[in-house]
C-alpha positions in Angstrom: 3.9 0.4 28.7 5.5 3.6 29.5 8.5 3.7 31.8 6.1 5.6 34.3 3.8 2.3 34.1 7.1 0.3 34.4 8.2 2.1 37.9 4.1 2.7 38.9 1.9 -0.2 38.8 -0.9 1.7 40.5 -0.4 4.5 37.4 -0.4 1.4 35.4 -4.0 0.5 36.3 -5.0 4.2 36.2 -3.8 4.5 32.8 -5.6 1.5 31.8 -8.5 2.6 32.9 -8.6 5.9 30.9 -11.0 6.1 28.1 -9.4 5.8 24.8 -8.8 9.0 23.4 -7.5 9.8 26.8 -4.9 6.9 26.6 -4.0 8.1 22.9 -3.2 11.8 24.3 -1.0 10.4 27.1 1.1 7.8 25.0 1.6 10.6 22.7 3.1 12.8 25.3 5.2 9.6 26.5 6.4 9.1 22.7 7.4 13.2 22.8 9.1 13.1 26.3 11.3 10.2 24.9 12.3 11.6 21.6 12.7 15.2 23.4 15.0 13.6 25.6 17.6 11.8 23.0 18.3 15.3 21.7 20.9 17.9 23.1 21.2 21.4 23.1 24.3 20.7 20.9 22.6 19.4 17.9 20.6 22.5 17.1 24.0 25.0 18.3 22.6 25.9 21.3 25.0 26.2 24.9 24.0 23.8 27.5 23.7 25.4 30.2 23.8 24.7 34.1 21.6 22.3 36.5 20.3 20.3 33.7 19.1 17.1 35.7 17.4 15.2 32.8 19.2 14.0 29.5 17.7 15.7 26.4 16.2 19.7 25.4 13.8 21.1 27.7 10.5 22.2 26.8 10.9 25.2 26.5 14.1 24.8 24.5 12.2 22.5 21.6 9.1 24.7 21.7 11.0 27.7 20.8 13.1 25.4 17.7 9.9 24.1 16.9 7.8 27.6 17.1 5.1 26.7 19.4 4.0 28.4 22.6 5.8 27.1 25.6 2.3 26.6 27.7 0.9 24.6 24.7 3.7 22.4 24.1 3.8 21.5 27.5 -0.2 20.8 27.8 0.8 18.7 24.5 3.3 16.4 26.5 0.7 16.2 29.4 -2.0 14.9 27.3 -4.6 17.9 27.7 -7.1 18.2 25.2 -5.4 20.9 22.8 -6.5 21.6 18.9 -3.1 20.1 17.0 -2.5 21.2 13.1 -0.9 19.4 10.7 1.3 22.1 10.3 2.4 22.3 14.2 2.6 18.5 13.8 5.2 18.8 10.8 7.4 21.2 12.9 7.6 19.3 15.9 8.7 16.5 13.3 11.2 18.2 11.8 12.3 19.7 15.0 12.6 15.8 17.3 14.3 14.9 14.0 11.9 11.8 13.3 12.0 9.1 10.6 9.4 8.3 8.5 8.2 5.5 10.9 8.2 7.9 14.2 6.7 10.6 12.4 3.7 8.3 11.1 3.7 7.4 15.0 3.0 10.8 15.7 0.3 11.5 13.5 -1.6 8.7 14.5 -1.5 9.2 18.3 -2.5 13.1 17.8 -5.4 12.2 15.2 -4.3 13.0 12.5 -4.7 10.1 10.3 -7.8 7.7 10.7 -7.8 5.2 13.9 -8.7 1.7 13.3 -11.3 0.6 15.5 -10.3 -3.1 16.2 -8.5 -5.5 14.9 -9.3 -9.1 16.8 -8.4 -12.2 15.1 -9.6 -11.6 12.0 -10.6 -14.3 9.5 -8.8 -15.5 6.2 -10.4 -15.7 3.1 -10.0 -19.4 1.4 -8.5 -17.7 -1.5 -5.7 -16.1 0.4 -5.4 -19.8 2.8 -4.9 -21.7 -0.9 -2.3 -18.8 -1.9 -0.7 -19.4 1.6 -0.9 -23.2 0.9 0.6 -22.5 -2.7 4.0 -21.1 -1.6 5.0 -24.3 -0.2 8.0 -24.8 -0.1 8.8 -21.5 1.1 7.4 -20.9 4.9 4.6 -18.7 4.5 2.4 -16.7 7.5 -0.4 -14.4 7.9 -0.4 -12.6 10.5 -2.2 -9.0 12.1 -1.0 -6.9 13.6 -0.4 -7.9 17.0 1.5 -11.1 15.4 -1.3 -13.1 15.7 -0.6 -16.2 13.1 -3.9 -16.3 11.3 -2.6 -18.5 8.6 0.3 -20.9 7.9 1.7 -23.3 5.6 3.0 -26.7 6.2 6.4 -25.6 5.1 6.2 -22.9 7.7 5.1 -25.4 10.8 7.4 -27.7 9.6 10.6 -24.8 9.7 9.4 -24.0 13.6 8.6 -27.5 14.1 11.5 -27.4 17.3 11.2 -24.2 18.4 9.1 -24.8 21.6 10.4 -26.7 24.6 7.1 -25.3 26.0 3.6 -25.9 24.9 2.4 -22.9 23.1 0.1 -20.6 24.7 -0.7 -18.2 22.5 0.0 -18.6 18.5 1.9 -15.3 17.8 5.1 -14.9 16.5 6.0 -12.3 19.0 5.0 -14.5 22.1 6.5 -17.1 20.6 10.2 -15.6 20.4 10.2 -13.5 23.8 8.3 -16.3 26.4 10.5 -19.2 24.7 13.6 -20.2 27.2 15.4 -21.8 24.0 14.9 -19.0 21.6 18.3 -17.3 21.7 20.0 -20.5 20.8 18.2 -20.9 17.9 18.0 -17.8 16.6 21.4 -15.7 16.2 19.8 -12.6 15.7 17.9 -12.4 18.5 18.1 -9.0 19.9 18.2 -7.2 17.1 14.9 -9.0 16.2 13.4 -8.7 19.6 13.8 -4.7 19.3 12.4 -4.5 16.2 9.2 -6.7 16.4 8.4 -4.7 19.8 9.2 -1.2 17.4 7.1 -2.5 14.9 4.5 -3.6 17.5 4.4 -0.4 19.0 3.9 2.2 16.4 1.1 -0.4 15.2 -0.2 0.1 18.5 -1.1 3.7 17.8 -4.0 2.7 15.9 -5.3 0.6 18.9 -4.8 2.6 22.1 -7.8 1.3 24.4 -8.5 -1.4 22.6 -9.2 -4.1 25.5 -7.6 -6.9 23.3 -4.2 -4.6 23.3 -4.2 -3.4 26.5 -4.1 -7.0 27.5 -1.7 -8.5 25.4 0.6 -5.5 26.6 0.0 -6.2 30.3 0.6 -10.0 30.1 3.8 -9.3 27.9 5.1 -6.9 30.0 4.3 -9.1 33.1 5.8 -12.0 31.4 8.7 -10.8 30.1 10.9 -8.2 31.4 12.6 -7.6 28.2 9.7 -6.4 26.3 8.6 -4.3 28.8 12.0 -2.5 28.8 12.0 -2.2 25.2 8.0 -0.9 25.6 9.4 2.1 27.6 11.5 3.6 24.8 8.5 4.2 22.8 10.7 2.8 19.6 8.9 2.3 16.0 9.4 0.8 13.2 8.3 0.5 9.9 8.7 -2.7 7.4 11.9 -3.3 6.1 13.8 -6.5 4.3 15.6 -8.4 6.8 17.7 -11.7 6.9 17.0 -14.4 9.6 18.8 -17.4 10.0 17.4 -20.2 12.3 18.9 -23.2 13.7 16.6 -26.5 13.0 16.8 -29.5 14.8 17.4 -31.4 11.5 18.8 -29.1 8.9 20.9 -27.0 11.0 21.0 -23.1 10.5 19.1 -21.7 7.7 19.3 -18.5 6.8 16.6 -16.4 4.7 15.1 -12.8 3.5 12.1 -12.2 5.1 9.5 -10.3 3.0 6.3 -8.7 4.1 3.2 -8.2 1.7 -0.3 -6.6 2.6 -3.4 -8.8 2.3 -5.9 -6.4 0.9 -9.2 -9.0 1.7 -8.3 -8.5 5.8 -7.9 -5.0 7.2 -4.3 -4.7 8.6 -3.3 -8.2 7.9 0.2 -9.1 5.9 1.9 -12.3 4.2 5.3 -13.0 5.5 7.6 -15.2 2.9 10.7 -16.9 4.0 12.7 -16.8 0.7 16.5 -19.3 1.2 18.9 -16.3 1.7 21.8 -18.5 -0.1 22.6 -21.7 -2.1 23.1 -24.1 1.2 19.7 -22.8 2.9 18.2 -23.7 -0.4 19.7 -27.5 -0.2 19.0 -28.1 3.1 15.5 -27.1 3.4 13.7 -29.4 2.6 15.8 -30.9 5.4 12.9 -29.8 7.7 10.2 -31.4 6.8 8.9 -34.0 8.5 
């Protein structure tokens, strides 16, 4: 959800409502407006200036860096329906400064790169459930990309085995940590987690603008948790990277582990996360949790 959609429900349901290429143009002039506005004049040498009321370069101050017509960039950020080149799409890259991850973003909202269709809750070959089943001891999960949980080893379940103090609603790992009243005790990384999932949801989300099953998972997050919707506004993205969790269990106290990611090439989109003991005492007390 856009900050606009944050402020606006009624622009909320209008936006919802557009037809999906229409939704893609918009969140792409949202993702622009945002990284346009974490940039100054002073990065690129340039003098301020007077009566600047919004943080960041204007538009007609990143067209010129970028070398674009002022007009067209600013039909861009309004989400007209404008031709977009690779090579415009490269300069106004390098220009906002992106990653790897925010450029990708880019690409995918202007068309550039094929858009998936849908996604759903895809199913799991048996072959890839017994090599889920197979990592036991170490907590394995399949997930899509929304952080559905399509697949799960008994070492996994028995790892989160305390982490409601709610029934479970939905079986996502995403729902799971930002709906769960308890889940900043037992998890001291939250916040830095938090951001990335919902970075890592959003630029995944590129790929899915105006998908029904999206658009709804966004609008009961959003309405369910005031935290992700905050985080949804600044239009953040991520891409995988190795990370280091540590969880405290019930029975085994905190355990902490690298987290690694793997694609599953049998289902579109889907990928095998590993819990692997970060050190020596996560190791000993694991098997701690199982019940």
């Amino acid at each position: 959800m856009a900050l606009s959609e944050a402020r606006n429900p009624a622009e909320a349901v209008r936006q919802r409502d557009l037809p999906a290429a229409e939704r893609r143009r918009a969140e792409l002039g949202q993702f622009l407006r945002t990284r346009r506005a974490r940039l100054s004049p002073g990065d690129f040498g340039m003098p301020a200036g007077s009566r600047r009321r919004t943080p960041g370069l204007r538009r007609e101050e990143l067209a010129l860096l970028a070398g674009v017509g002022v007009s067209w960039y600013t039909w861009l950020e309004q989400g007209r329906e404008i031709n977009v080149s690779t090579q415009i799409l490269d300069a106004l890259a390098q220009t906002l400064r992106l990653d790897r991850a925010e450029r990708w973003h880019m690409y995918v909202l202007a068309e550039a790169v094929p858009v998936a269709i849908t996604t759903g809750r895809c199913s799991v070959s048996e072959a890839v459930m017994e090599i889920v089943a197979t990592l036991d001891p170490l907590p394995a999960v399949v997930v899509n990309p929304r952080f559905d949980i399509l697949a799960e080893n008994d070492a996994f379940l028995d790892l989160f085995r305390y982490w409601h103090s709610l029934p479970c609603v939905q079986k996502n790992t995403l729902w799971c940590t930002v709906t769960e009243p308890t889940a900043r005790e037992k998890f001291p990384q939250y916040a830095e987690h938090v951001r990335y999932l919902v970075a890592r949801y959003r630029a995944a989300y590129a790929r899915h603008v105006g998908d029904p099953d999206w658009e709804e998972d966004i609008r009961r997050l959003s309405g369910l948790s005031r935290e992700f919707a905050e985080l949804w506004a600044r239009h953040e993205v991520a891409e995988f990277e190795p990370r280091v969790r540590t969880f405290v269990h019930q029975d085994a106290g905190p355990l902490t582990f690298t987290l690694s990611e793997l694609q599953v090439p049998a289902t579109p989109e889907a990928r095998l996360m590993v819990y692997t003991p970060a050190d020596a005492e996560t190791r000993r007390l694991l098997p701690l949790t199982r019940g």
